[in-house]
N, C-alpha and C positions, 0 to 999 in steps of 0.2 A: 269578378271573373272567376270561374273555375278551374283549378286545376286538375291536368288529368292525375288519378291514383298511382299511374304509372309511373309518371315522372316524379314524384313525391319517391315513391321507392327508389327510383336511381340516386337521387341525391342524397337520401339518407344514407347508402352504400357506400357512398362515394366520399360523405363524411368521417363515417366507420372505418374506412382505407386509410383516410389522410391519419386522425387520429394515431393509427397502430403503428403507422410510419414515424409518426413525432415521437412517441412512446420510444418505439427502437431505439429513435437515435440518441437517447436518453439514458440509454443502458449502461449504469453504474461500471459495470465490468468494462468499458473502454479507459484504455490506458492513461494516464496522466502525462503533460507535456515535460520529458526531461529537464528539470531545471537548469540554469545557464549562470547562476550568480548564486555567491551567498550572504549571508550576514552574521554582521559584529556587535557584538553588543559588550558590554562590561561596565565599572565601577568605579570612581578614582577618589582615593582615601589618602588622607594628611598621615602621619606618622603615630603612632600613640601618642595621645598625650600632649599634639601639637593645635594651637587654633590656626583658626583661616578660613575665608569664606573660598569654596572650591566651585560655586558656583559660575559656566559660562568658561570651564575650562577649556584649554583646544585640545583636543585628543586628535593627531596625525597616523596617518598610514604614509608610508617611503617608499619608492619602490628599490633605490638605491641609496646606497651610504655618503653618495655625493650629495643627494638630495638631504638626506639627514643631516649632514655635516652643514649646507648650506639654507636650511631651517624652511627648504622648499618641499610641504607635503603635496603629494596626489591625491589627497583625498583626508577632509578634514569634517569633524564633527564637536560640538558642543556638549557640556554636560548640564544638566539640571540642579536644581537646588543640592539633590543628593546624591550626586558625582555621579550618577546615570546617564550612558551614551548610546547611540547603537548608529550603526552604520546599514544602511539598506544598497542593495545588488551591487556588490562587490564582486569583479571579476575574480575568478579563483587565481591563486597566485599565491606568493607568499611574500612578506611586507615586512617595513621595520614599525615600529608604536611608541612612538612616545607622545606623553601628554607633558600641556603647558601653559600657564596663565600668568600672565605678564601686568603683574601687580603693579610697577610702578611705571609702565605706560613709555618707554624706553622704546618701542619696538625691537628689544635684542633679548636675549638671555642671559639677565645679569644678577648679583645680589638683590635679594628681597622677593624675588621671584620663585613661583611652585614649577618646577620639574621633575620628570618622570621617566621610564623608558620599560619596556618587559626585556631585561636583557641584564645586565651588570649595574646596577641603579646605585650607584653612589657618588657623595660630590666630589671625590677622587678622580670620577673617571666614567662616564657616562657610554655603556657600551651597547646598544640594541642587537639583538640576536630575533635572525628571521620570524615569521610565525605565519601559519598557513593556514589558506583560506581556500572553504571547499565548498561546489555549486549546493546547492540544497539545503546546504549546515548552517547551523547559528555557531560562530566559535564563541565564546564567552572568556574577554580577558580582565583583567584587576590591575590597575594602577597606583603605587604606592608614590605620591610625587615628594618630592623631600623641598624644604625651604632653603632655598641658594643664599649663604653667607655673604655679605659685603665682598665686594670686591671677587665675586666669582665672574672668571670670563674677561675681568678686566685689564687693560695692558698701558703701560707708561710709553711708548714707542711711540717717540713721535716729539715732535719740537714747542716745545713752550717759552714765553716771552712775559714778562711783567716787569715795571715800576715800580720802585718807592724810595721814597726819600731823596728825590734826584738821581739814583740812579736804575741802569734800566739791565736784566739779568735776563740771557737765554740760555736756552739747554737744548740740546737735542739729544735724547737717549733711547736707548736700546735694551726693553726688556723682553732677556728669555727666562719664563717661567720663574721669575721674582729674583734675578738677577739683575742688574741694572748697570750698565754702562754708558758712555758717552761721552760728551766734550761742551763746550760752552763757552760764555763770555760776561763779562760786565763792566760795562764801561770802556768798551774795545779792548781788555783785557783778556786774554783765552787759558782756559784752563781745562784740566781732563777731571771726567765724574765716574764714581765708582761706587757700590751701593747695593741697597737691599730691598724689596718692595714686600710685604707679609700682609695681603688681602690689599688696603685700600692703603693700609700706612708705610711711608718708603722715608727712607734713612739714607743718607749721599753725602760721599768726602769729597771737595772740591781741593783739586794741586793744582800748584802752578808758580812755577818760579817767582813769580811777580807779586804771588798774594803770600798773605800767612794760608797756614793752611783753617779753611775753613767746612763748616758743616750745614747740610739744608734737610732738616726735619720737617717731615710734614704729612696731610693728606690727601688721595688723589679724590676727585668726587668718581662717584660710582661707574659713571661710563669714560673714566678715563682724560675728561676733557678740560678738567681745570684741577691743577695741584697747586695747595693752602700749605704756607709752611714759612719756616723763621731760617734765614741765614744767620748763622754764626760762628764766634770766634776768637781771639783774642789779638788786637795789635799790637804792631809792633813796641809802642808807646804803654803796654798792659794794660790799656783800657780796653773793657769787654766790645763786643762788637755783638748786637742784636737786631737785625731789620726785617720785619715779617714783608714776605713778598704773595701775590697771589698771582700766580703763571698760569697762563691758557691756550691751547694747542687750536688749531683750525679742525 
């Protein structure tokens, strides 16, 4: 079939149209969409000189100090082999950050464990200070996490019970800040406790009219939930008095 020369020209026209239209709208010089989010990226590094695999660390964003206090991030990423993270479309805002990897599988933050924070970073006293995030930007932060000591985070508060030798010994104590007080019993005998705790190892004078006076050296385990230690003391008869007990809290 033939087409007419005519029609052949219109369409070619009409292609040339479309064409210059697609072109236009193609025009480099149209504006780019305001971005609405930004991102984080950064580094998290052990301390000179310290080993540890930092790999699979958690690196959090807070949005409040409740949340940081209560170890509930809004917003949580992983790091790489070499302590490499980043965060992708983070609404702008400003955040708290701390990083954390929970070595010995606790789920709390306790001795043995890598922590971190961009704020006041010490095992003294763990303080995060805001940090600000802006649509478009990459911030770029460094985390320096320090190895938590035994007994970091740990607390004796709280009632223990244990067996030996025939008889049966509970405590119930009260520690502020390695302080340690309380009262107890052994053998339905009641007596008051008073005492020292310095990381995981606590020291306790047991009084009580009924007893000689005696002492419970020992240690706590790391979360707090079983304390390893020897009562002792001298009787009345001057023979020593030695019975290791091992007491455990619910």
């Amino acid at each position: 079939m033939l087409i007419p020369r005519s029609f052949l020209h219109r369409t070619t026209t009409l292609a040339l149209t479309l064409l210059m239209f697609a072109v236009a709208g193609c025009d480099s010089s149209d504006p780019e969409p305001t971005p609405t989010t930004g991102t984080i990226s950064g580094t998290i590094t052990l301390p000179a000189g310290a080993g540890g695999d930092i790999v699979n660390t958690r690196v959090s964003l807070f949005e409040t100090l409740d949340e940081f206090e209560a170890n509930s991030p809004t917003f949580t990423a992983s790091t790489d082999a070499s302590g490499n993270f980043t965060f992708q479309n983070i609404n702008p805002d400003s955040y708290f950050i701390a990083a954390w990897k929970d070595n010995n599988n606790t789920a709390r933050i306790d001795g043995g464990d890598f922590f971190g924070v961009i704020g006041t970073n010490q095992v003294e006293g763990f303080v995060p200070t805001r940090q600000q995030v802006v649509a478009g930007m990459n911030t770029g932060f460094n985390v320096t996490i320090l190895i938590l000591p035994p007994g970091f985070g740990v607390s004796a508060t709280g009632t223990y019970t244990g067996s030996a030798q025939g008889s049966t010994l509970t405590m119930t104590l009260t520690d502020t800040n390695g302080a340690i007080a309380g009262s107890g019993n052994i053998d339905g005998t009641a007596f008051t406790v008073a005492g020292t705790r310095t990381g995981t190892n606590m020291a306790l004078q047991i009084s009580s009219p009924q007893l000689v006076p005696l002492t419970f050296n020992g240690t706590l385990s790391n979360d707090g939930r079983t304390f390893n230690g020897t009562l002792a003391g001298t009787g009345n008869d001057g023979s020593p008095i030695s019975v290791p007990f091992t007491l455990t809290r619910p």
